[in-house]
N, C-alpha and C positions, 0 to 999 in steps of 0.2 A: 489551421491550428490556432487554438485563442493563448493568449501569454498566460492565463491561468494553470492551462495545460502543463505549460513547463515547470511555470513555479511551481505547483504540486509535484511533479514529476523527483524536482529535485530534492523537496522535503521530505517527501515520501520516502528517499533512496538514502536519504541521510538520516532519515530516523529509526531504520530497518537494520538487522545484524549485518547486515552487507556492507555497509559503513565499516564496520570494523572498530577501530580507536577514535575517528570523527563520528560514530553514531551521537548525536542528541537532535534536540527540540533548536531547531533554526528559524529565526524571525523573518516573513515573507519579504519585508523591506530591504533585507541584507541580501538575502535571495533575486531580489529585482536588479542591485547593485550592481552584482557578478553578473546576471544576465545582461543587461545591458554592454557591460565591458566586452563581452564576448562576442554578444551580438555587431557590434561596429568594429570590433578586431576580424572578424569572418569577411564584412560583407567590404572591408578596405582591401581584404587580401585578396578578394574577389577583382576589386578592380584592378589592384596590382596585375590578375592574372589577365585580366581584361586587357591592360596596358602593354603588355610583352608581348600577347598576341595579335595587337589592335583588334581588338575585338570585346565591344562592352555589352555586347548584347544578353551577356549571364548576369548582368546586373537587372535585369526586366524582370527576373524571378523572385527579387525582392521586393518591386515594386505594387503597386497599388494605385488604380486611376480612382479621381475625385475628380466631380463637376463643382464648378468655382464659378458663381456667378461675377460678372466684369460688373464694375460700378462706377459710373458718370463715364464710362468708357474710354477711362487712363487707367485703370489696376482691377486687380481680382484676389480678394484676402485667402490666403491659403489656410487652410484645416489645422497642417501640424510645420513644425520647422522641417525639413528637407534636412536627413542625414546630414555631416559636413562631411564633402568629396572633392579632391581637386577637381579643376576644373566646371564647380557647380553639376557634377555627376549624381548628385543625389536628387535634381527631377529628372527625369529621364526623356518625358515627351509635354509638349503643349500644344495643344489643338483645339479645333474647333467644335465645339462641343456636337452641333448639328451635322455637321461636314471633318470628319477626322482624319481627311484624304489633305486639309487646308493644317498643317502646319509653321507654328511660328518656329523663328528664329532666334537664338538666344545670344545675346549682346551684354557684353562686360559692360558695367556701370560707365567708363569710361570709354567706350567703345564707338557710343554713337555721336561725339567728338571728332575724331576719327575721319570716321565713314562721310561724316558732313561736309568732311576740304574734296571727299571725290565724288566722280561722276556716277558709279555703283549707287551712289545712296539717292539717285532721282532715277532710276531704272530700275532698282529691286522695289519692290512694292510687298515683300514677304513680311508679313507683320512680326514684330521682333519682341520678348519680352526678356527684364532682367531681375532677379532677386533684389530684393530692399527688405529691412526692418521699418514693418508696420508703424510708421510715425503719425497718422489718421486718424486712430482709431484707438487711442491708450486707456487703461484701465483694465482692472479684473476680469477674467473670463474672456479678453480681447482676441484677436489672431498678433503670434506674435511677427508675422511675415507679409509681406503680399508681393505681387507679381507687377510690376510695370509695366505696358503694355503702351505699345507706340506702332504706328503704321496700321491701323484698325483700319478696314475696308470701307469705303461712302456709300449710299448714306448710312452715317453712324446708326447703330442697335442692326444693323444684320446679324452682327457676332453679341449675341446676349449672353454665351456662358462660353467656358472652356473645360475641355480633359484637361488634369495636370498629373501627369503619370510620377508620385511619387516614391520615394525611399523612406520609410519613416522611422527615425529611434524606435526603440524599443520602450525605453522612457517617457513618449510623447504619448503612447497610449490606455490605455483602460485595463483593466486585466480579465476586462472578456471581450475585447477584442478580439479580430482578427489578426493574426501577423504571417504576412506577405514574406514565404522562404521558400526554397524547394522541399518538397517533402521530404527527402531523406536526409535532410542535413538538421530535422529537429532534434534527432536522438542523438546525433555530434555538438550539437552547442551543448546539451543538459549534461553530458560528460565530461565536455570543458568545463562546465561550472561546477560540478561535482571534484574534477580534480583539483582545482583551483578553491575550495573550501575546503578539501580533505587536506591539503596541505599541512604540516605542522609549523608552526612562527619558531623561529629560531629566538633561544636564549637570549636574554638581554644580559648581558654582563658587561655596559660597559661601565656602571658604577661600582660595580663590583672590582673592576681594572685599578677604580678612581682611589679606589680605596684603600688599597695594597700599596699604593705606590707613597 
């Protein structure tokens, strides 16, 4: 389903008698807003559910793999920011672009610190990578992310690209994109956003209060 899809979906429902007292003409921008809101309210409650049952694997169904080329073979600039998920849950997998049976490892920025005082980190040879803000590479149209990448296989350029199985905003993309959801959970976000605009604002009185008194 491309995010066009919904946003029409919404304006459509909203501009139709079916609206009721919220029927009018609604700006796709305001449209994107709500959808996005909802969109990372769904896919956190997913990991929530992920988290009770250990079990994140329903998070896959949001994702989306991108090949990320590595460069000078310390990092690889990611496409879009990675949802925010504890735990850095919002990439899901990184691998080896050629070989996706070769899986990295994913280490807190402060992690391989750590790992250095023990004896594990001269026996595991699993290549590890962490999230950083793209400091390389700044300017308009940049990536604002990239991947770190450390324990890369000898000799170096075996691994010329990687899979980065991401989660991506809803915000972060185009709106005729793709957007990575289960199928039947399109027609529950455009509902959420539908109720969530049909809402009425509550009266403001409280100058009104200011004024009496």
């Amino acid at each position: 389903m491309k995010k066009i899809n919904l946003i029409d979906a919404v304006i459509d429902f909203l501009s139709s008698d079916a609206a009721g007292d919220s029927k009018g003409i609604y700006h796709p921008e305001i449209v994107k807003v709500h959808l996005n809101n909802v969109f990372n309210s769904v896919v956190y409650n997913t990991w929530l559910n992920g988290k009770k049952f250990s079990d994140f694997s329903q998070l896959d169904a949001w994702s989306r793999t991108y090949e990320c080329t590595i460069v000078t073979q310390t990092h690889a600039l990611l496409p879009f920011a990675p949802i925010q998920l504890p735990d850095n849950m919002g990439i899901r997998q990184v691998c080896d672009h050629a070989d996706n049976t070769n899986v990295f490892a994913y280490m807190e920025a402060t992690g391989n610190v750590v790992f250095a005082e023990l004896d594990v980190n001269t026996m595991d040879s699993t290549p590890t990578f962490r999230l950083e803000q793209n400091n390389l590479s700044v300017g308009a149209g940049e990536p604002s992310h990239m991947l770190r990448l450390e324990k890369l296989p000898t000799p170096l350029g075996i691994i010329t690209s990687v899979d980065v199985m991401l989660i991506v905003p809803m915000d972060q993309v185009d709106d005729y994109d793709d957007i990575s959801m289960p199928q039947e959970l399109g027609d529950n976000i455009v509902r959420q956003v539908i109720d969530l605009m049909s809402k009425k604002q509550s009266p403001d009185i409280l100058n009104d209060q200011v004024n009496q008194k």
